[in-house]
C-alpha positions in Angstrom: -14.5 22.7 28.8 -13.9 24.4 25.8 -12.1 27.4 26.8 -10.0 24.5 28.4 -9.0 22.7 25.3 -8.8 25.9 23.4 -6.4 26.9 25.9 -4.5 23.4 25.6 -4.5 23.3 21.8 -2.8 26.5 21.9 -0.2 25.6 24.4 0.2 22.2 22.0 -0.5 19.9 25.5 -1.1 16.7 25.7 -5.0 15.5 25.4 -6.5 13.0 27.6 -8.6 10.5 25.4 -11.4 12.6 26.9 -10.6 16.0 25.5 -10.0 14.3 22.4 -13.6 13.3 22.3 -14.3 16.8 23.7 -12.9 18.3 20.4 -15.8 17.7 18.1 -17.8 19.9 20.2 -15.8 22.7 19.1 -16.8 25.2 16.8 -15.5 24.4 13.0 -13.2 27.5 12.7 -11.6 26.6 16.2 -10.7 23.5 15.0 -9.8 24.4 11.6 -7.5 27.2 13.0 -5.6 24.7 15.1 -5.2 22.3 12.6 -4.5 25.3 9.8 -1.9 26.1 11.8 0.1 22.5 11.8 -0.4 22.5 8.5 1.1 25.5 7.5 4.2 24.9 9.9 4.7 22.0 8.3 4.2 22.7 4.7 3.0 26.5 4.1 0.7 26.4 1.2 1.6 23.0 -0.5 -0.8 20.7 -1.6 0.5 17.3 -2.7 -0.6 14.9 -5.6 0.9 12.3 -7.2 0.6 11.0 -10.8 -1.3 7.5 -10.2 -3.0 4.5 -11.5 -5.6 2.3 -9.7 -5.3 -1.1 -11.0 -8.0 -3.7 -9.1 -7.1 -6.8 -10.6 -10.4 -9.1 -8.7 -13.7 -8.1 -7.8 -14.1 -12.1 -6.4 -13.9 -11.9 -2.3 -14.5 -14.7 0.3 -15.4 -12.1 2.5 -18.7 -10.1 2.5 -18.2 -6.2 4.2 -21.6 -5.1 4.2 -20.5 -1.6 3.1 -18.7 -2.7 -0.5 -19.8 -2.2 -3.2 -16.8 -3.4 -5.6 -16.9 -7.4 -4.3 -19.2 -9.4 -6.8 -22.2 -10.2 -5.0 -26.2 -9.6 -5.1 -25.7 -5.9 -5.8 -22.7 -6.1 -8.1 -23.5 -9.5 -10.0 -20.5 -9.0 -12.5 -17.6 -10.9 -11.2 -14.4 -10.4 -12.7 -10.5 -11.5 -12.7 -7.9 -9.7 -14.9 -5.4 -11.8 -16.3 -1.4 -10.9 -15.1 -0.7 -9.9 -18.7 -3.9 -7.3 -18.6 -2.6 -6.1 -15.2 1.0 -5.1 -17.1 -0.3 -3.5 -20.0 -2.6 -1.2 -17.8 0.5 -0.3 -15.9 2.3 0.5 -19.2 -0.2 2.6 -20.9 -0.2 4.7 -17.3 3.3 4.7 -17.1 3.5 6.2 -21.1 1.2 8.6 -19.7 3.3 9.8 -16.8 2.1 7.2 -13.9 5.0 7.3 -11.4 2.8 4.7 -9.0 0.5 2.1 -9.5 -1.8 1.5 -6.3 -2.9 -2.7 -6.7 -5.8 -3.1 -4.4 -7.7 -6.5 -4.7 -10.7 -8.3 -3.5 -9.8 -11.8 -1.5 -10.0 -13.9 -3.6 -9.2 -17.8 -3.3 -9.7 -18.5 -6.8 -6.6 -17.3 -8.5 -4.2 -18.8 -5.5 -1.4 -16.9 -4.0 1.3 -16.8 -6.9 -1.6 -14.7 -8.9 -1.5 -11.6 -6.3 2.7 -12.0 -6.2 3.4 -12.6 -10.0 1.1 -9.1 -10.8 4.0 -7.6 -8.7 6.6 -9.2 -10.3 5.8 -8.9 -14.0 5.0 -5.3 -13.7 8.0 -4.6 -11.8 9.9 -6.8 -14.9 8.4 -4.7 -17.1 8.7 -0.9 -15.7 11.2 -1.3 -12.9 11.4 2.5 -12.4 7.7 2.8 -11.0 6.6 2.4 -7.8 4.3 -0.4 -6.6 2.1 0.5 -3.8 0.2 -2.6 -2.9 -1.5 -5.1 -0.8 -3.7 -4.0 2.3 -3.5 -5.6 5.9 -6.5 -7.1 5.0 -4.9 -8.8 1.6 -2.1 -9.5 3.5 -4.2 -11.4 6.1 -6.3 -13.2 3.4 -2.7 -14.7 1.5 -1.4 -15.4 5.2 -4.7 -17.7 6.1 -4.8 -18.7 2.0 -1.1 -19.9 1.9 -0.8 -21.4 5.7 2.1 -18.5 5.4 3.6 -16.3 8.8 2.4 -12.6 8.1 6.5 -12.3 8.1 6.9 -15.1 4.9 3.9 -13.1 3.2 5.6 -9.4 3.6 8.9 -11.0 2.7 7.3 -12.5 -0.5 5.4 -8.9 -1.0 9.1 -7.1 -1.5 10.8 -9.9 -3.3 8.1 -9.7 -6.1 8.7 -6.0 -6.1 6.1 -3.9 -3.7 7.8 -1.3 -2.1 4.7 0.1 0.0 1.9 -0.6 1.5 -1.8 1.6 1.1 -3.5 2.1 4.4 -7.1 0.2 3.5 -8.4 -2.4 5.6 -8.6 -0.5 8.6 -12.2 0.8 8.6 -12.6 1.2 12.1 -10.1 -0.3 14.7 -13.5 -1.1 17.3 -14.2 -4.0 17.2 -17.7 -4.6 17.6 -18.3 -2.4 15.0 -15.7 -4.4 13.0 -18.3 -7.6 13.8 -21.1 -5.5 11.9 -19.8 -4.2 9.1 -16.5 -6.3 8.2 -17.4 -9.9 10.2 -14.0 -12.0 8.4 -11.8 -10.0 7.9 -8.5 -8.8 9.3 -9.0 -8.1 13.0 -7.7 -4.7 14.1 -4.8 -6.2 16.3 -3.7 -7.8 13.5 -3.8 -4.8 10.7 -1.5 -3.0 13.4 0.5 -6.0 13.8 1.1 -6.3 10.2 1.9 -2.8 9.4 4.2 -2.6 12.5 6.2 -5.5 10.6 6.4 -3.8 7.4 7.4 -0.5 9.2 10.5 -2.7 11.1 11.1 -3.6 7.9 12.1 -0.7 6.7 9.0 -0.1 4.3 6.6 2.9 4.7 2.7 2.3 4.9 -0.7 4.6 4.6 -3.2 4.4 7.3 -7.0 4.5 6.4 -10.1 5.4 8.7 -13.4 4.3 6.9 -16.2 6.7 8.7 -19.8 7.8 8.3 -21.2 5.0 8.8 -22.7 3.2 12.1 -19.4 4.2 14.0 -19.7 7.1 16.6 -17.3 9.7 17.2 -16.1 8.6 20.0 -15.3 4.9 18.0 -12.9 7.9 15.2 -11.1 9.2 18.4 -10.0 5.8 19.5 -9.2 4.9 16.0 -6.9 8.0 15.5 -5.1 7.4 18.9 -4.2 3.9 18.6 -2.4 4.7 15.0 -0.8 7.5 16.5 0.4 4.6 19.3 1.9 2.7 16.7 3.4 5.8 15.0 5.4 6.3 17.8 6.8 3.2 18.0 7.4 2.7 14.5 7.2 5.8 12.6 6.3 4.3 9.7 3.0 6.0 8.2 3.3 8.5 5.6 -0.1 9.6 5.5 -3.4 9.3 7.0 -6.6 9.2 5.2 -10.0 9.4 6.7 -12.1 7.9 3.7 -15.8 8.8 3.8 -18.5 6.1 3.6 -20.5 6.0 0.4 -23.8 4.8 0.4 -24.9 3.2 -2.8 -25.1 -0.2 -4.0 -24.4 -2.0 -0.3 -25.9 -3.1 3.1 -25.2 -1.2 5.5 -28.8 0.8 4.9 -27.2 4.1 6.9 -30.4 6.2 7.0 -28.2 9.6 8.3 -25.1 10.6 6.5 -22.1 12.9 7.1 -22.6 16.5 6.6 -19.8 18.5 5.2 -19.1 20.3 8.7 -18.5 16.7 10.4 -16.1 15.6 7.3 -14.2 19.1 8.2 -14.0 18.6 11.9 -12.7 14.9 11.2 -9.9 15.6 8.8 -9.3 18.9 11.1 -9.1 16.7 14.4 -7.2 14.2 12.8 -4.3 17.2 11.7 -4.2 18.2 15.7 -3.7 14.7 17.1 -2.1 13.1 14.4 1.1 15.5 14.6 3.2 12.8 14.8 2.4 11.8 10.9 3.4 14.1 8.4 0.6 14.2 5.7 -2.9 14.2 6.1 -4.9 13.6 2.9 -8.6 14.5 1.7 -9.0 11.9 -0.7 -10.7 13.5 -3.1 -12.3 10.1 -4.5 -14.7 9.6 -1.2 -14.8 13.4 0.4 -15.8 14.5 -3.2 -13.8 17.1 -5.2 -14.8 20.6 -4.1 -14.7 19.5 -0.3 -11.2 18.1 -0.7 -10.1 21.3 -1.8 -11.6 23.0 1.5 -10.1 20.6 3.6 -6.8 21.9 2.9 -7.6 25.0 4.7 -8.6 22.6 7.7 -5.3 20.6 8.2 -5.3 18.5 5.0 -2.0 19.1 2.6 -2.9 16.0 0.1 -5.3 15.4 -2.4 -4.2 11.8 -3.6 -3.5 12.2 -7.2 -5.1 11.4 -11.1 -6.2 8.0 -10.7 -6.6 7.5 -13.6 -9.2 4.3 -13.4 -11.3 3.6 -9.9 -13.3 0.7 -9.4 -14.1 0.3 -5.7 -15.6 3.9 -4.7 -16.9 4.5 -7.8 -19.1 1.0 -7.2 -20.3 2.7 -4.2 -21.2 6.0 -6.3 -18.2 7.7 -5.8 -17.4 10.1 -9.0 -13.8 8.6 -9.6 -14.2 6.1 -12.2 -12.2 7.9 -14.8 -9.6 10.0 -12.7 -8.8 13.7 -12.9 -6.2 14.6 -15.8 -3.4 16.4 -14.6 -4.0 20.0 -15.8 -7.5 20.2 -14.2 -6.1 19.1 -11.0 -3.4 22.1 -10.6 -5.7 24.3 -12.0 -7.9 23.4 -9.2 -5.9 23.4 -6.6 -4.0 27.0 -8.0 -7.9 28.3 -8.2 -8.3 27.6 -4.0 -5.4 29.5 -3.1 -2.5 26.3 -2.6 0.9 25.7 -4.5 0.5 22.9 -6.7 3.3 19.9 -6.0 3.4 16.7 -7.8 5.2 14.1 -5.0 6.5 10.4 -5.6 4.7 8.0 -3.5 6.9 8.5 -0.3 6.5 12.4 -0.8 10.1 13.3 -2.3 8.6 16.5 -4.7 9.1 16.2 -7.9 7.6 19.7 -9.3 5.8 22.8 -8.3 3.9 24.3 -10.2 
């Protein structure tokens, strides 16, 4: 079987959703060959980052994902809600420092009331019209739609009146669905992430996709996930990037006794690169695949690092290291030191620099 798919990822055929599962059963450097190789036709030795600022207005959720860490519960007893005017002077201090995006990623939280989430938009936008607001997830977007009585439609329409102009990929976790019931019971449903990033694609607007594994999924539950994005890719071709985000273990209730070794993260993002062809950028986020690893994966398909962060709140919960970012001269040293070209992007990956 392997000398099979070898054979057919040379050729660049068409996989069955078979031979896609088949592919983790290849050997590391098989895969990473492939997937090196799509990389570099696409983008030679360019890494991407962005100068970015995490701003998580709410840890207060109705919902209870057994694998967070950020939402106030039992584990994290120290709810919080930042004020508008709070969420506007982090995004000025970030912007002073060179902040071309800030990311807005929230808990649900019924509390604050619909206008809360829009008017964070809209004053920041008032204030720094030149930067670019990536925010709201599916699953936000399905919390203010249930919240508000509101269409998906009405709630997207509100999102880029009040001044977002994209969406991140998170929500997603994995698309199955009975996984979905054990880990994410509440939330967004996976036909309805899809739905409501095929809107915002028809819209016009780009979007990010995530994948959330390492958990209780299997491989097999990671192939299906990749294929039905790159299903709605090909409809819409709306996805800028896609970013398989690595479960952390601390602090939450999923109790996963057996966790990813670096070879699996490797074959993921490397897998990902070979059947995700039909979205340009594949990112090791360095915030959950850690910072050295990151840095390998871009000899295994990856060609994004995400970008300085500045502040993160919902990994770092989890015990990710990424509570106080990277600063910008340690990142391109970095990736200079692992062999890459240093290239600072805007959010929809115009460049801006190399370095």
């Amino acid at each position: 079987m392997s000398e099979v798919l070898l054979k057919k990822l040379e050729n660049k055929e068409e996989l069955s959703i078979k031979e896609a599962e088949k592919l983790y059963d290849l050997e590391l450097f098989d895969l990473g060959f492939f997937a090196n190789k799509i990389r570099e036709e696409k983008f030679g030795k360019k890494t991407y980052f962005n100068i970015n600022r995490h701003i998580n207005p709410t840890n207060i959720c109705k919902d209870v994902c057994k694998f967070c860490a950020f939402s106030a519960h039992r584990k994290n007893p120290n709810p919080y809600t930042m004020s508008i005017d709070e969420c506007v002077e982090v995004a000025k201090n970030a912007y002073k420092k060179g902040a071309k995006e800030v990311h807005i990623v929230s808990a649900h939280n019924p509390k604050v009331g619909y206008d809360y989430y829009m008017n964070i938009v809209k004053e920041i936008k008032k204030e720094l019209p030149d930067i670019h607001i990536k925010a709201f997830t599916a699953a936000e977007v399905n919390f203010l739609s249930e919240f508000s009585g509101k269409s998906y439609e009405e709630v997207l329409d509100d999102m880029v009146n009040a001044g977002v102009d994209s969406m991140p990929g998170g929500g997603a976790e994995i698309f199955d669905e009975n996984i979905r019931a054990k880990i994410c019971k509440g939330k967004v449903s996976s036909e309805n992430w899809l739905k409501i990033h095929e809107i915002w694609h028809k819209m016009g607007k780009k979007s990010n996709v995530t994948m959330l594994f390492g958990h209780i999924e299997n491989r097999n539950h990671r192939i299906d996930h990749m294929l039905r994005i790159k299903k709605l890719q090909e409809k819409t071709g709306g996805f800028n990037a896609f970013i398989p985000l690595v479960y952390q273990r601390k602090n939450n209730y999923l109790n996963v006794e057996k966790f990813l070794t670096g070879v699996e993260i490797l074959k993921t993002i490397a897998i990902s690169r070979i059947l995700l062809e039909n979205i340009p950028n594949i990112k090791a986020y360095w915030v959950t695949t850690t910072l050295n690893l990151s840095l390998v994966a871009q000899e295994y398909g990856a060609n994004d690092i995400d970008g300085t962060i500045e502040k993160e709140s919902i990994n770092s919960a989890a015990g990710a290291l990424s509570s106080n970012g990277l600063n910008l001269e340690e990142l391109v040293h970095l990736i200079k030191d692992s062999g890459f070209i240093p290239v600072e992007r805007d959010s929809l990956y115009n460049e801006i620099k190399v370095y």
